[in-house]
N, C-alpha and C positions, 0 to 999 in steps of 0.2 A: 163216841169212841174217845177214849184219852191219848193223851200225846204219847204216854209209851206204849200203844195197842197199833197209831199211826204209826210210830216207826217201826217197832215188830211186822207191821204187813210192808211197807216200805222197802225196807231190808229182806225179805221173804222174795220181794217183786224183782229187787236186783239180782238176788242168787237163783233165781228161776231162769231169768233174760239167759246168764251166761250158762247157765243149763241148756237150754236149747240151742245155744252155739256148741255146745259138744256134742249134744245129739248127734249136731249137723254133720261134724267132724266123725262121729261114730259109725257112724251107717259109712263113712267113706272108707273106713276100714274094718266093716263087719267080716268083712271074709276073712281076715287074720286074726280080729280081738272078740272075742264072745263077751268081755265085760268094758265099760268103759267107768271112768273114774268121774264121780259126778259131784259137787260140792253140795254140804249139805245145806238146808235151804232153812234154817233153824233161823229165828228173828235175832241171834246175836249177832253183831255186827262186825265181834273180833271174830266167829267162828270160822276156820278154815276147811274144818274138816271133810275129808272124801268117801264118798260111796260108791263101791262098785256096785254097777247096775249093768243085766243086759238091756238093749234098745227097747226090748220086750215089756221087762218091768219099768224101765221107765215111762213108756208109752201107757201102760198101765195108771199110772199116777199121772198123766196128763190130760189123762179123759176126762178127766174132773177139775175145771181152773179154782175151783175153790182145796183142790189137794194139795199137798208139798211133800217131799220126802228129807228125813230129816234122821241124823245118829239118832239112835236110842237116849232117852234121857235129854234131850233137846228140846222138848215140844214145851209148848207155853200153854198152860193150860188153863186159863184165865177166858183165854182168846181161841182155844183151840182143842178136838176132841182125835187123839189115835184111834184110825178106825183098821189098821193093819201094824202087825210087829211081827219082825224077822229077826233073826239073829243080830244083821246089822245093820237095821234101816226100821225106820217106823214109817208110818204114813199118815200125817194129820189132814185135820180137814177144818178148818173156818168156820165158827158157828154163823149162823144166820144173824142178818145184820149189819151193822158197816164195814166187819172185819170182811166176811164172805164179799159185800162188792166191792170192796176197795181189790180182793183177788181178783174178782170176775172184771174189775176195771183195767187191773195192769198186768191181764193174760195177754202175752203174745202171742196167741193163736186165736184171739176173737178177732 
């Protein structure tokens, strides 16, 4: 893996971490917000941008530590293959290799 594929998955690993803190945050107020604002988990490091997501589809894209949810037009495709696209969210996946375990290493739910 080259140095820009590590920090692509690096950067991937931090915006996933504070993903799962809003989850956490989400489910505490599912009964009032059916979407919650989730950051997209794109390997740029300036990206800020948000996605709404219910707990649902996120949960969806967590089943897989090798997934990420990511704006449209985000995905690195070098390093990475969209295997879901929605209006306003893609869903990539890790190809097999150092990129997938360096995911499968820095999932916070292994």
């Amino acid at each position: 893996m080259d140095e820009r594929q590590r920090r692509i998955g690096a950067n991937e690993a931090i915006f996933r971490q504070v993903n799962e803190r809003v989850s956490e945050l989400n489910r505490s107020f599912s009964l009032v917000l059916e979407h919650g604002d989730y950051l997209c988990e794109c390997g740029n490091e300036d990206c800020v941008e948000r996605i709404a997501l219910t707990g649902e589809e996120y949960e969806r894209v967590r089943a897989e530590p090798t997934h990420f949810v990511v704006k449209p037009g985000h995905a690195a495709p070098d390093v990475e293959d969209v295997v879901r696209s929605e209006p306003e969210y893609e869903i990539v996946r890790k190809r097999e290799g150092e990129a997938a375990a360096l995911a499968r290493e820095t999932d916070p739910r292994a």
